[in-house]
C-alpha positions in Angstrom: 0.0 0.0 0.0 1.3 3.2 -0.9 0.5 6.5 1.3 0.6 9.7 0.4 0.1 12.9 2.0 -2.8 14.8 0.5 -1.6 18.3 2.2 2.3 17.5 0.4 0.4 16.9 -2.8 -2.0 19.6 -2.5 1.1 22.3 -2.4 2.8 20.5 -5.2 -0.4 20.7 -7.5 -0.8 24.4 -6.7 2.7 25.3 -7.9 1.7 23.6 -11.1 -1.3 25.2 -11.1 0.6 28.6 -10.7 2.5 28.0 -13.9 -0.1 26.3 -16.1 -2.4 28.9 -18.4 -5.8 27.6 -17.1 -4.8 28.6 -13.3 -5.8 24.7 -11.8 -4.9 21.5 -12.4 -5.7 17.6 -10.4 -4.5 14.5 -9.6 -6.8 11.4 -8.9 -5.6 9.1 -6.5 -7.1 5.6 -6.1 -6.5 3.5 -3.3 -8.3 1.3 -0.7 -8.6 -2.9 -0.6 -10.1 -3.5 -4.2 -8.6 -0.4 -5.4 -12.4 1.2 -5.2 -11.7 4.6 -3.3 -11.1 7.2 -6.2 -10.3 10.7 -4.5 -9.1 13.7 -6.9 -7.4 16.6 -5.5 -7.9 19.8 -7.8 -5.3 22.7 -6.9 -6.8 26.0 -8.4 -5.4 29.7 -8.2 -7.1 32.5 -7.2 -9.3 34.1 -9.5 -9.5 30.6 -11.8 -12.3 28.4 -12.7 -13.7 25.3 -13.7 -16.5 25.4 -16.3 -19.9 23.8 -15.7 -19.5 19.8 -15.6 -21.8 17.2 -15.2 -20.7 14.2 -12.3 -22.2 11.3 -12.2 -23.2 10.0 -9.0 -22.8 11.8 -5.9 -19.3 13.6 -4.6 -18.2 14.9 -1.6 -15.6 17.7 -1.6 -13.1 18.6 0.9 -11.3 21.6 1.1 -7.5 21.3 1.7 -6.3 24.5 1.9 -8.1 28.0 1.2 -11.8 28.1 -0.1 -13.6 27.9 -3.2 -17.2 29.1 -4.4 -19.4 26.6 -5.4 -22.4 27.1 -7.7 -24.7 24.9 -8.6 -28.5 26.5 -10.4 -29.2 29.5 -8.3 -27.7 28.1 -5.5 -24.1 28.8 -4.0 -21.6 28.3 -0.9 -18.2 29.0 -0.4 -16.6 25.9 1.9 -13.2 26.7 3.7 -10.5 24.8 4.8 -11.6 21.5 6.7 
């Protein structure tokens, strides 16, 4: 099993993220017994964003470091670290 530390990850994504022209970038990392658990760790710069998306299934997000706006219809939240 390999572990890796989503904090050490997260700063190295956002220095890529600081140097690439869209402003964010991600990493999915899978893991667990039957290699199920699929958890993708988006760094994004301030003042970038991703474009409307459809997910399938339900997701549930986690803030690292920072905060990010969410919108989703006419709805909208800005979650914050932890």
């Amino acid at each position: 099993m390999q572990k890796i530390s989503l904090d050490a990850l997260a700063r190295e994504l956002l220095e890529k993220a600081a140097s690439s022209g869209g402003g964010h970038t991600a990493h999915t990392v899978v893991g667990g017994h039957e290699l199920a658990l699929r958890q993708t760790l988006i760094a994004m710069v301030a003042g970038s964003a991703l474009a409307e998306h459809d997910s399938p299934g339900e997701a549930t997000l986690f803030v690292v470091r920072g905060r990010v706006r969410l919108t989703a219809g006419d709805n909208s939240w800005e979650p914050r670290t932890g």
